[in-house]
LUMBA-334694 format. One record per atom (N, C-alpha, C): atom name; x, y, z. Coordinates in nm, 2 decimals, decimal comma. Layout:
! residues N
CA | X | Y | Z
...
END
This chain:
! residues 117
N | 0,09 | -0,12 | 0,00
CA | 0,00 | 0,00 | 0,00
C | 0,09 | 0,12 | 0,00
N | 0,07 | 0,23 | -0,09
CA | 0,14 | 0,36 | -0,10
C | 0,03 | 0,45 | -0,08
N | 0,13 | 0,56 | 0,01
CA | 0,04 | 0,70 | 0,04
C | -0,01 | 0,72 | -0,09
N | -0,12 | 0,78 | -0,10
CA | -0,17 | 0,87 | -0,27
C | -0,14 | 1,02 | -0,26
N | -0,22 | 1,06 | -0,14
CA | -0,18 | 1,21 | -0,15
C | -0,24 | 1,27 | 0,02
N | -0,23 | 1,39 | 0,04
CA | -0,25 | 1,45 | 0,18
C | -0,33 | 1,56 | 0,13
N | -0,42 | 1,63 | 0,21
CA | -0,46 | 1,74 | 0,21
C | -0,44 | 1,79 | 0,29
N | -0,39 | 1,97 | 0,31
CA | -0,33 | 2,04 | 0,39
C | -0,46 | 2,13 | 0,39
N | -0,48 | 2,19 | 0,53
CA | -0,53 | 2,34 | 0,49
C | -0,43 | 2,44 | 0,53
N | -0,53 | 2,55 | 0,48
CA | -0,36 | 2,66 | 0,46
C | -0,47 | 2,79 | 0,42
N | -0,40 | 2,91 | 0,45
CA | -0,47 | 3,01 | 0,49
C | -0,49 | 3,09 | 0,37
N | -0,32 | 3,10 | 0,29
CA | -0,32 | 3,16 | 0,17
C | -0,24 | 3,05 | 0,07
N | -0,31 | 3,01 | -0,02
CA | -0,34 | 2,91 | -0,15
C | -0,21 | 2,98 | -0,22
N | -0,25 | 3,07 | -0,29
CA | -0,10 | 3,08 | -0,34
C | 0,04 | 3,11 | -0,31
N | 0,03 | 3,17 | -0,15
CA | 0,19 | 3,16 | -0,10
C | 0,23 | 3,02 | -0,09
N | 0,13 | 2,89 | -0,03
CA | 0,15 | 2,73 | -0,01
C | 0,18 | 2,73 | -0,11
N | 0,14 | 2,74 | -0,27
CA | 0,20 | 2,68 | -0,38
C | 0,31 | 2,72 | -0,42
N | 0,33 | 2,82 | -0,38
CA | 0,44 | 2,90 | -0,44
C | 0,58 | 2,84 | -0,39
N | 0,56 | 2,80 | -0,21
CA | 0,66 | 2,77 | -0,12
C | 0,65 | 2,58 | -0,18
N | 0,58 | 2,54 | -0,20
CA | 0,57 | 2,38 | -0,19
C | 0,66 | 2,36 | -0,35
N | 0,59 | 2,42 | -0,42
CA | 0,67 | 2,44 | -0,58
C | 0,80 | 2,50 | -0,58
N | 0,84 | 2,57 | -0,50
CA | 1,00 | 2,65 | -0,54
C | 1,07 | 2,56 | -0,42
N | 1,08 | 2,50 | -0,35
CA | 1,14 | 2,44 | -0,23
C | 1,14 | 2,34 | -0,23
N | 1,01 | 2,25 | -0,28
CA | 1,01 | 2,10 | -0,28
C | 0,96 | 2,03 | -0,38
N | 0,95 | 2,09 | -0,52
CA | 0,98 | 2,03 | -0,60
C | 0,84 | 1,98 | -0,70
N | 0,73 | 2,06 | -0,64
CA | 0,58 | 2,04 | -0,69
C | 0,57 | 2,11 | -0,77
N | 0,48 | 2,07 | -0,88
CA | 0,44 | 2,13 | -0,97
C | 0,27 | 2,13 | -0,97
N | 0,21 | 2,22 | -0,97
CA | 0,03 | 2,22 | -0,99
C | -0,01 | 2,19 | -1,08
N | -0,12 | 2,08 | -1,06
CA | -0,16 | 2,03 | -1,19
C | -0,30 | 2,04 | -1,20
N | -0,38 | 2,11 | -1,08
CA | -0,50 | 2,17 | -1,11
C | -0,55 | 2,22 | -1,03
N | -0,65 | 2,34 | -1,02
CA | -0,70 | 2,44 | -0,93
C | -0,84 | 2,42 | -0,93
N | -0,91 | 2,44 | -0,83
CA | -1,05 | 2,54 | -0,83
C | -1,04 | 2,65 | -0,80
N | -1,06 | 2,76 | -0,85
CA | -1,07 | 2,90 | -0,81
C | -0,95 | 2,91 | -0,73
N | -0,97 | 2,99 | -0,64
CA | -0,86 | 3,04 | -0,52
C | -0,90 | 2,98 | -0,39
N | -0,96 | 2,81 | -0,41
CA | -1,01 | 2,79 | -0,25
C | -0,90 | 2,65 | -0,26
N | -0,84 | 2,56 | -0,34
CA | -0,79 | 2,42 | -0,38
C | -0,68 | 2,45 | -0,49
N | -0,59 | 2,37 | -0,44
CA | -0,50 | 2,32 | -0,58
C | -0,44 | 2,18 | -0,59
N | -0,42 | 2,12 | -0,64
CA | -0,35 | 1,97 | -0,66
C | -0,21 | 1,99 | -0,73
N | -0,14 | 1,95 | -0,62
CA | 0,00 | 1,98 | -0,67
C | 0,09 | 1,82 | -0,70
N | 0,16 | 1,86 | -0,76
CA | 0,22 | 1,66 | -0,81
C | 0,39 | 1,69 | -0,76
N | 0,39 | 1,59 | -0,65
CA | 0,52 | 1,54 | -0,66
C | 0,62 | 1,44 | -0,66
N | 0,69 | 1,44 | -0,64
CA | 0,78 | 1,24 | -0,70
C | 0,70 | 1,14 | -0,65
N | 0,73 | 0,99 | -0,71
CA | 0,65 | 0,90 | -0,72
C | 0,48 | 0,92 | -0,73
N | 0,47 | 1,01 | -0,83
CA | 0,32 | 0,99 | -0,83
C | 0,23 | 1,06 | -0,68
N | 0,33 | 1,13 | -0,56
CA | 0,24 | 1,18 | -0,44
C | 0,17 | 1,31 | -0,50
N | 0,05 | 1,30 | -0,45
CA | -0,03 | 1,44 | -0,46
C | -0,01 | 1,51 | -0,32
N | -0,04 | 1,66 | -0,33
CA | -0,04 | 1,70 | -0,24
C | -0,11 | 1,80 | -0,26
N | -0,27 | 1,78 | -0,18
CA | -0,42 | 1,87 | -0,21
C | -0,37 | 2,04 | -0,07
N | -0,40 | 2,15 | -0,17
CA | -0,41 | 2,20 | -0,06
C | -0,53 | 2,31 | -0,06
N | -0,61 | 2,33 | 0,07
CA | -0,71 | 2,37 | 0,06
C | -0,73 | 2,50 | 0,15
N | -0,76 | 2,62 | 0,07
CA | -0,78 | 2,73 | 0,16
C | -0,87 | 2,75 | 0,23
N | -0,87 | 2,79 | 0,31
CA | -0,98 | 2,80 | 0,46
C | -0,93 | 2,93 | 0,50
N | -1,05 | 2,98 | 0,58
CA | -1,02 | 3,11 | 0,65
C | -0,98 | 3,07 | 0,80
N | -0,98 | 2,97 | 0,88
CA | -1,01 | 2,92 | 0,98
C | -0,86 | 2,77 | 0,98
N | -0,75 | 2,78 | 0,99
CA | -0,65 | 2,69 | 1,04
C | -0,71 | 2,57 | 1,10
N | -0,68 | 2,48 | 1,14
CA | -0,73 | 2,36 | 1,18
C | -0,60 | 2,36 | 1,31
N | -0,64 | 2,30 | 1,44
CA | -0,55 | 2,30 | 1,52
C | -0,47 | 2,15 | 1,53
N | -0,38 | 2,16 | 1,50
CA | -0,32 | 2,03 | 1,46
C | -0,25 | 2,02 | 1,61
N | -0,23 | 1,87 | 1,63
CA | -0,11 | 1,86 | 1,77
C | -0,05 | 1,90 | 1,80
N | 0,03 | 1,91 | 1,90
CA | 0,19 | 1,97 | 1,93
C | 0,26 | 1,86 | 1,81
N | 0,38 | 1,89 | 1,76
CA | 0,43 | 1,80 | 1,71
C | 0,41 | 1,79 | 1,55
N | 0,27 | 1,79 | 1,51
CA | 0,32 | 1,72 | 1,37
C | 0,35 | 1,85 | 1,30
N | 0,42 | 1,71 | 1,17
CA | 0,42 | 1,78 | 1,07
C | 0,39 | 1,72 | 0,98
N | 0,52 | 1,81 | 0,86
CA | 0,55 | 1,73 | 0,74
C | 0,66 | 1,71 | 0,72
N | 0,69 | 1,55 | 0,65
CA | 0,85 | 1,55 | 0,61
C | 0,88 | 1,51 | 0,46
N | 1,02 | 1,55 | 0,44
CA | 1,06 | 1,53 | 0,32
C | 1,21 | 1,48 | 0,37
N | 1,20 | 1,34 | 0,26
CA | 1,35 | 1,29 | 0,28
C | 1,45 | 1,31 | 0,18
N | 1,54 | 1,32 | 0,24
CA | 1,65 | 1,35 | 0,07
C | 1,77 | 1,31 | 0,05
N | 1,82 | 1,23 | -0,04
CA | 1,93 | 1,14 | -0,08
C | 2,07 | 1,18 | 0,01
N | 2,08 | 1,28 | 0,06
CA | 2,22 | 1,29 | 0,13
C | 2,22 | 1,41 | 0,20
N | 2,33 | 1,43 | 0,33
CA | 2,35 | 1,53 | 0,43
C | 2,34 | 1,67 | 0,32
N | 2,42 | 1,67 | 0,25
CA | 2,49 | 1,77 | 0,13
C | 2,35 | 1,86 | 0,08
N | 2,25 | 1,73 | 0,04
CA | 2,12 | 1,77 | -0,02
C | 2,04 | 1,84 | 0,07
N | 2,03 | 1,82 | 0,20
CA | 1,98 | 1,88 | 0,33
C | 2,07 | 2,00 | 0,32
N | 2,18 | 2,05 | 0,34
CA | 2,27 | 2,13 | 0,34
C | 2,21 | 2,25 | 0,25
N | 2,19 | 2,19 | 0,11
CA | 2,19 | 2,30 | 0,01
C | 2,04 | 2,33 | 0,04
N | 1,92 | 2,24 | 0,06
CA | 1,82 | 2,25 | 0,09
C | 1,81 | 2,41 | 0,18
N | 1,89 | 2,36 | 0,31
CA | 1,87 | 2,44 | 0,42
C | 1,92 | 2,58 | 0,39
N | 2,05 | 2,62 | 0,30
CA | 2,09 | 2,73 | 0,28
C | 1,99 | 2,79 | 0,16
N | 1,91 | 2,73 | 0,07
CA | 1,85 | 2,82 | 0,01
C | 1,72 | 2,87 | 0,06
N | 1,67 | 2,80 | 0,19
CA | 1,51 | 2,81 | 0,24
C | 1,58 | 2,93 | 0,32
N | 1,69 | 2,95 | 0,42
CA | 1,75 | 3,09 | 0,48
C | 1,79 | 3,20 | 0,38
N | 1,85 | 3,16 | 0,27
CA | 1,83 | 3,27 | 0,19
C | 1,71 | 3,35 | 0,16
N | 1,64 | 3,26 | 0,09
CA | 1,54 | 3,29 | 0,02
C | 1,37 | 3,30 | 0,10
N | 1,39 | 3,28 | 0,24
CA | 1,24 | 3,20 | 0,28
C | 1,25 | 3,30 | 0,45
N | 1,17 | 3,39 | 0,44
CA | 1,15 | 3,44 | 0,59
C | 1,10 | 3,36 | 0,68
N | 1,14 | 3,27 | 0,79
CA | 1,06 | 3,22 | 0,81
C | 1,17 | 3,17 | 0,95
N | 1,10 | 3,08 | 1,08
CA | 1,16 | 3,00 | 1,17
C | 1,23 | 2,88 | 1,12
N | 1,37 | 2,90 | 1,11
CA | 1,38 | 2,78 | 1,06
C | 1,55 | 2,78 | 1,16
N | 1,57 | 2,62 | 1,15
CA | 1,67 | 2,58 | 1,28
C | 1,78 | 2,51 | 1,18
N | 1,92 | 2,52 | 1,22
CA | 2,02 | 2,47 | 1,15
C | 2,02 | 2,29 | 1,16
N | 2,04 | 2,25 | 1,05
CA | 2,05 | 2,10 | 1,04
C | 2,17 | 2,07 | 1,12
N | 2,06 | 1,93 | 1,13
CA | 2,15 | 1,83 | 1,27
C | 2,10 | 1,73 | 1,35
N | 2,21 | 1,63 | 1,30
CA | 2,17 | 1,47 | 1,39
C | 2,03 | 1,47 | 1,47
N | 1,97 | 1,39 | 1,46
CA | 1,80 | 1,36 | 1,50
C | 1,75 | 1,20 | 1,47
N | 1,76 | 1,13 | 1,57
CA | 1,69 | 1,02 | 1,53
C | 1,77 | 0,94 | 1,41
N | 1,88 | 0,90 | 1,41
CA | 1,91 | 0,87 | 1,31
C | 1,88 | 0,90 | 1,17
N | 1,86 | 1,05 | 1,18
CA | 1,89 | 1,10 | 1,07
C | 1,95 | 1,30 | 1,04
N | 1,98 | 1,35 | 0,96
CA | 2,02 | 1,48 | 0,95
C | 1,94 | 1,54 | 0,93
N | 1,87 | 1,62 | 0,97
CA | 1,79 | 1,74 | 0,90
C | 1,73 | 1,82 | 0,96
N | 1,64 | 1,89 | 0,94
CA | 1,63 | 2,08 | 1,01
C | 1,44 | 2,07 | 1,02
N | 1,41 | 2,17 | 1,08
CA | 1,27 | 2,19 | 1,09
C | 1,28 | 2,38 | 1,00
N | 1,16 | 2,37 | 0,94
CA | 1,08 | 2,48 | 0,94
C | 0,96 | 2,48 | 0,93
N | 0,94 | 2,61 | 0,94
CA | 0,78 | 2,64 | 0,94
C | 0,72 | 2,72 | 0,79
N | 0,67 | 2,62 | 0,72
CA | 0,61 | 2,69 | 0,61
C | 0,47 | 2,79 | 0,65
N | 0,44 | 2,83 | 0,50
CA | 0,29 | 2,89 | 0,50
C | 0,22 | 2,82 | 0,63
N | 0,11 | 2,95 | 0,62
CA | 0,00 | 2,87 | 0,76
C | 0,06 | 2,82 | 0,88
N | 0,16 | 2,88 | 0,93
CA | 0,27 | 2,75 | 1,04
C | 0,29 | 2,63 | 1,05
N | 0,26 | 2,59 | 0,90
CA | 0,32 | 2,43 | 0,87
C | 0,45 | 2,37 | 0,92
N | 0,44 | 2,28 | 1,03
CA | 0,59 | 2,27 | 1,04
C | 0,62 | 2,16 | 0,97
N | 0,72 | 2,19 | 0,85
CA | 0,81 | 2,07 | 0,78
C | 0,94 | 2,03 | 0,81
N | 0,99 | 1,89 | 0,80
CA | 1,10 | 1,81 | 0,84
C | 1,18 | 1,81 | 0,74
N | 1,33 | 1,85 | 0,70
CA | 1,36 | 1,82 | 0,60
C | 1,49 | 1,72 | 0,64
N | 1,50 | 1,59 | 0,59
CA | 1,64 | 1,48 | 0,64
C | 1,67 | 1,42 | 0,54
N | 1,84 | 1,37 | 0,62
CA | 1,80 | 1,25 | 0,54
C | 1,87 | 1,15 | 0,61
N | 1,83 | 1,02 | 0,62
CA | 1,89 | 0,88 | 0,67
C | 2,01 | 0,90 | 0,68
N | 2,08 | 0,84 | 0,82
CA | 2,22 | 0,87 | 0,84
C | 2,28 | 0,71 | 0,84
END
């Protein structure tokens, strides 16, 4: 059994695409108006996201993660989200058997970025 896809809500629709597409590698492959979009990324994952005026309160804790082939690729990951990306974000490093950083996307999504050590 493989994940198919996730739906996120998120406050503003097109900062989420903008940040999910320039950062991680999505491309949008269909919209409704300004409330949904379906964005595609590797292996066939979708990733629905849906604007709401109203955040959903999610646990302490979760997030989202993305894994990625090597420390190096976390590395460059992490230096272009601090260049380019205002946001909370923490320097990579050793976690659970693996490397990688947290930030907080759009909507205060917090994402995982690693990779297997």
């Amino acid at each position: 059994m493989q994940l198919n896809h996730l739906n996120l809500i998120v406050s503003d629709l097109a900062e989420a695409c903008d940040f999910f597409c320039r950062y991680f590698d999505f491309a949008v492959l269909a919209t409704k108006g300004s409330s949904l979009a379906v964005l595609q990324g590797q292996a066939q994952f979708s990733l629905v996201l849906s604007q709401k005026n109203e955040l959903p309160q999610y646990p302490a804790g979760f997030h989202v993660g993305f894994i990625l082939e090597s420390t190096a690729a976390v590395d460059q990951c992490f230096a272009r989200l601090q260049a380019e990306y205002a946001a909370t974000i923490q320097q990579p490093h050793p976690m659970r058997g693996s490397y990688g950083f947290y930030v907080e996307a759009p909507s205060a999504m917090l994402i995982e970025v690693s990779t297997l050590l």
